[in-house]
C-alpha positions in Angstrom: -14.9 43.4 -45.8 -18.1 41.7 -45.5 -18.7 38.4 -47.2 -21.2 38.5 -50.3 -24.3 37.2 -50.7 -23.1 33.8 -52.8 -20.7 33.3 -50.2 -22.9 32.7 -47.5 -24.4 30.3 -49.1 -23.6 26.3 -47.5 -22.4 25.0 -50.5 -21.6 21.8 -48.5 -25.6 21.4 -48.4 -26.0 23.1 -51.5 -27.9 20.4 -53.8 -28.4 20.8 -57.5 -31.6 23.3 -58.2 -32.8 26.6 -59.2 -32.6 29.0 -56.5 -33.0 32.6 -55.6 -29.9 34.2 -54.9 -30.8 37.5 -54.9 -33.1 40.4 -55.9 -31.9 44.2 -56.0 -33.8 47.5 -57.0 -32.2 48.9 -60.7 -34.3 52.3 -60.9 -37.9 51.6 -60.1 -37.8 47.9 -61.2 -36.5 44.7 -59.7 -33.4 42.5 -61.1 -33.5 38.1 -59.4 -30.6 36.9 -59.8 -31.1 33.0 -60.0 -28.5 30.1 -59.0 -29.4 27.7 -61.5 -27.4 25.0 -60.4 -26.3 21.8 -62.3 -23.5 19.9 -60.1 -23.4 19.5 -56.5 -20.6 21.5 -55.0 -17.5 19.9 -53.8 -18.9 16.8 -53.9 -19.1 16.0 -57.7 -16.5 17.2 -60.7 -17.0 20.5 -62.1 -18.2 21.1 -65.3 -15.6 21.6 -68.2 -15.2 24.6 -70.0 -16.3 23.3 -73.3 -19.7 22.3 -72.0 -20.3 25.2 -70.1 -19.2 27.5 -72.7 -21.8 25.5 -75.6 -24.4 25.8 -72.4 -24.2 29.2 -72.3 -23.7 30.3 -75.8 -27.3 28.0 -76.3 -28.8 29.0 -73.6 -28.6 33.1 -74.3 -29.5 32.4 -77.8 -32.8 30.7 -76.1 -33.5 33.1 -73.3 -33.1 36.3 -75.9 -35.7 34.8 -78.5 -38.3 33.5 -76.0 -41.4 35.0 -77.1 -42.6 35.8 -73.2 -39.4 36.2 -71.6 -36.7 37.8 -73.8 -37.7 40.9 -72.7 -36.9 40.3 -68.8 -33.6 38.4 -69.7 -31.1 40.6 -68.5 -28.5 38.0 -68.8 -27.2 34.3 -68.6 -23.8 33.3 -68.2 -21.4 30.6 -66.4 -20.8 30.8 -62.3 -16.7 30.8 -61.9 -16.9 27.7 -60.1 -18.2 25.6 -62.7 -20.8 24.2 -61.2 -24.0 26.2 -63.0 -25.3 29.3 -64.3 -27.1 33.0 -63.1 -29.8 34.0 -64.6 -31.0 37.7 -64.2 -34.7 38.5 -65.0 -35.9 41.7 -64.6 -39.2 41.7 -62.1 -39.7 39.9 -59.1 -39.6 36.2 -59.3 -39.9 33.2 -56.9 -38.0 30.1 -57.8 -41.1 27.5 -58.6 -41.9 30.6 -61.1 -39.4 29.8 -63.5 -39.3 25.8 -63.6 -41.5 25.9 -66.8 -38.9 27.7 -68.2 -36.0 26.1 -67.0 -38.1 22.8 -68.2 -37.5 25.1 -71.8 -34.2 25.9 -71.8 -32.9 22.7 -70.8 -35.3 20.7 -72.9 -33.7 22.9 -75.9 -30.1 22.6 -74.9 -30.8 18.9 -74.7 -32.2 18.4 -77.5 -29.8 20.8 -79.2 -28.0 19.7 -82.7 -26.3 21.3 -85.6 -24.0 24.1 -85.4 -23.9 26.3 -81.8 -24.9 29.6 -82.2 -22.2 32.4 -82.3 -19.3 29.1 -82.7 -17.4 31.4 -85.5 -14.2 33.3 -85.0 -16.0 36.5 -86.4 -18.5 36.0 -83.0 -16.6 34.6 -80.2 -13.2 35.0 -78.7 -12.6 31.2 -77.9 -15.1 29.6 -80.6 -13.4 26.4 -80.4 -13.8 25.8 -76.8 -17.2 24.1 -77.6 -18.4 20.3 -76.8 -22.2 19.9 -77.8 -22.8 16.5 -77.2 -21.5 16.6 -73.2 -23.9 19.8 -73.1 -26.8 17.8 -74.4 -25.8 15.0 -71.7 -25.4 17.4 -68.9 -28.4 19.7 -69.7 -30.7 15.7 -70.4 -29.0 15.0 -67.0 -30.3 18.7 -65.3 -33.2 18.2 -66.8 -34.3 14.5 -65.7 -32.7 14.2 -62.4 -34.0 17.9 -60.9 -36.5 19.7 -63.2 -38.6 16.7 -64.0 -39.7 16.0 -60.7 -38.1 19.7 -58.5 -38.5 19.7 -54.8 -38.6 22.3 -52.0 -34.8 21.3 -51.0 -34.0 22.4 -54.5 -35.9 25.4 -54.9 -35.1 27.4 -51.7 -31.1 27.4 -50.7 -30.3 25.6 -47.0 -29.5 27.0 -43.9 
């Protein structure tokens, strides 16, 4: 079998940053897939599932309201490794095209208090497996040591 695109990725190079992973043709449109992604691989602890679990129940509830881009949001959800997110946008994007609203979401989850949307038995299967204030230290953490100031080594993956 041959390898998948993630997979040939160096995640021994791989720093945290939002990246393109890949685009594909759905009909007569185009689906990019980002890598958003918040912790170094195999260098730094993985996120926990409470934190990526309020992440993306905060960040879905932001994506599918956005007045511009709720429309393209095809979906946002955990990588199995723990160590960020994909976004899927319908259209053809470039990496430095979403940093405003990357700068968004994560401003948002940072800033996020109260109750988490969709945290009810009635509207998750695990509602309980939810920690708010690491996701507001992890997404302040995203957001001020690779959004605020992003660089070419984080925008485009290494070879």
């Amino acid at each position: 079998m041959q390898k998948i695109a993630s997979f040939t990725v160096n995640h021994l190079a791989l720093l945290p940053g939002v990246y393109v992973s890949r685009r594909d043709r759905a009909g007569d449109s185009v689906v990019t897939t980002f890598d958003i992604r918040m912790t170094r691989p195999n260098f730094e602890p993985v996120m926990n599932t409470a934190e990526v679990h309020t992440i993306e129940h905060l960040g879905a509830t932001f994506l599918r309201n956005h007045p511009v881009w709720a429309d393209k949001t095809i979906y946002f959800g955990p990588m199995g490794c723990r160590t960020g997110f994909y976004l899927l946008l319908s259209g053809e994007y470039e990496s430095k095209d979403i940093i405003p609203l990357m700068k968004e979401l994560f401003a948002f989850i940072r800033d996020f208090s109260g109750e988490v949307p969709g945290a009810r038995a009635r509207d998750c299967g695990n509602y309980m497996d939810m920690n708010l204030p690491m996701a507001n230290y992890l997404a302040r953490r995203f957001y001020d040591e690779v959004l605020e100031q992003i660089s070419e080594e984080r925008l485009i993956y290494p070879e």
